[in-house]
N, C-alpha and C positions, 0 to 999 in steps of 0.2 A: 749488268742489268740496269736499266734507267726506270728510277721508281717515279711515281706519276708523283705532283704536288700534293703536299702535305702537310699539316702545321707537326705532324710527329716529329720527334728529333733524332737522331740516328748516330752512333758513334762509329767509329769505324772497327771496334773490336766489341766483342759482349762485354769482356772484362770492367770497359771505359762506361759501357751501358750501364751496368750494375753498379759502378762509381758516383756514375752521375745521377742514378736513381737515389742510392743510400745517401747521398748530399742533399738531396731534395728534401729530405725528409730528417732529414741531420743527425742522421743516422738510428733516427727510434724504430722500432717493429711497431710495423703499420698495425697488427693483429692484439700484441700487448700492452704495448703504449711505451715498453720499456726501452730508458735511454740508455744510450751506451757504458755510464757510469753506475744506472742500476742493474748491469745485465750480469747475472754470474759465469764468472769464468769458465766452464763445463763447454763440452763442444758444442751440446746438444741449443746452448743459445747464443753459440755464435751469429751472427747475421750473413741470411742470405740473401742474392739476388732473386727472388721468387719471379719466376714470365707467367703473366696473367693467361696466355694463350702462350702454351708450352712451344718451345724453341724448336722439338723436335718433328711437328705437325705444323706450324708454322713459320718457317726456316727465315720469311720476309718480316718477320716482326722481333727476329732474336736479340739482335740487336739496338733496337726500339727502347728508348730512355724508356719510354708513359707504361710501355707491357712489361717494366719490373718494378718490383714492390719490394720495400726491403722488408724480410719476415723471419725470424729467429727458426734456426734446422728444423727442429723437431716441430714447428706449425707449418713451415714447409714440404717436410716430405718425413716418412718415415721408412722409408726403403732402407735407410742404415738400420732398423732394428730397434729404432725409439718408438716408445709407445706411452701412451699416457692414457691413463681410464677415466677418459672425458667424452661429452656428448661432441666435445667442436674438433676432433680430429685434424686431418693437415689439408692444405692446398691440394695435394696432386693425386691424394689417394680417396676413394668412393668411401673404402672400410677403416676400420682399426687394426688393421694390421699389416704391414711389411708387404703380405701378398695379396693383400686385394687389389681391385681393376682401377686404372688409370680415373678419375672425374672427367667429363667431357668438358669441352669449352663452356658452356651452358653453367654445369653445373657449375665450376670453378669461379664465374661469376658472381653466381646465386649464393659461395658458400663467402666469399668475401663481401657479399652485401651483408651479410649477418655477421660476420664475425671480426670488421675493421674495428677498431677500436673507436670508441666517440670522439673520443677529443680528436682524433686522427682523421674519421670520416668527412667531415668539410673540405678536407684539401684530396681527398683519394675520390670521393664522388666524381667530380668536375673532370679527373685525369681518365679515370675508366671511361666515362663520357667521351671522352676525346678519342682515345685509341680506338676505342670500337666505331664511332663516328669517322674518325680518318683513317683508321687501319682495314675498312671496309675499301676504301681506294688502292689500298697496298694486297689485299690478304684478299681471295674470292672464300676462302672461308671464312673470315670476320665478315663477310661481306654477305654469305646465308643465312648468318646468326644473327646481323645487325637487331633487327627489331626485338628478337626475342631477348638478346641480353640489355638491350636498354631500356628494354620495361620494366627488367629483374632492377635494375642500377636503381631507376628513378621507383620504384616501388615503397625506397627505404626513403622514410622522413621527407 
């Protein structure tokens, strides 16, 4: 496949993706602020590769440095069975629990305009800006959503 120009950056495996995202950000959860030396050793905050528009509806961005966010498991996903009884939930799920429904691309924007960490948000804004702005060239579905997720981005501060 020949991807049209783009300033996105692409690695050639997702693995190198999620490397070179967690380096961007040197290795803190974009959601906690926490750095790898405050992070407890428990699995539940290991760090993950978080895809801002999930890898599996978006197959053209999976590998996309700007659409992963390094985010500690249990703010990423809770499909292992973690649960925390808080209002800010994970990235990939609507509910509080394990079996609730997927978040739409939309929402998944909306829930990380609220929930990036501050000191973190200056360097995450500008990136989400980009991927949706240039992943609209790559992705026809970034490319539906354009407007609507970068009003949600630029809404915050």
């Amino acid at each position: 496949m020949i991807r049209p120009l783009t300033k996105l950056r692409f690695e050639a495996t997702q693995k190198a993706a999620c490397l070179k995202a967690a380096k961007d950000f040197h290795r803190y959860c974009v959601i906690t602020g926490l750095s790898p030396e405050h992070r407890p050793t428990l699995r539940q905050y290991t760090l993950d590769g978080a895809h801002v528009f999930p890898r599996s509806t978006f197959p053209d961005l999976a590998k996309c440095v700007e659409n992963i966010l390094p985010m500690i498991h249990y703010r990423h996903s809770w499909r292992s069975g973690y649960h925390i009884d808080d209002s800010m939930g994970c990235l990939d799920l609507a509910d509080s629990t394990s079996l609730a429904r997927d978040r739409t691309p939309s929402e998944r924007i909306e829930w990380l305009t609220r929930h990036v960490h501050d000191d973190l948000w200056p360097k995450v804004k500008p990136r989400l800006i980009l991927l949706v702005s240039e992943g609209a060239k790559v992705s026809k579905g970034v490319l539906s959503r354009r407007d609507e997720c970068l009003e949600v981005i630029r809404s915050r501060d």
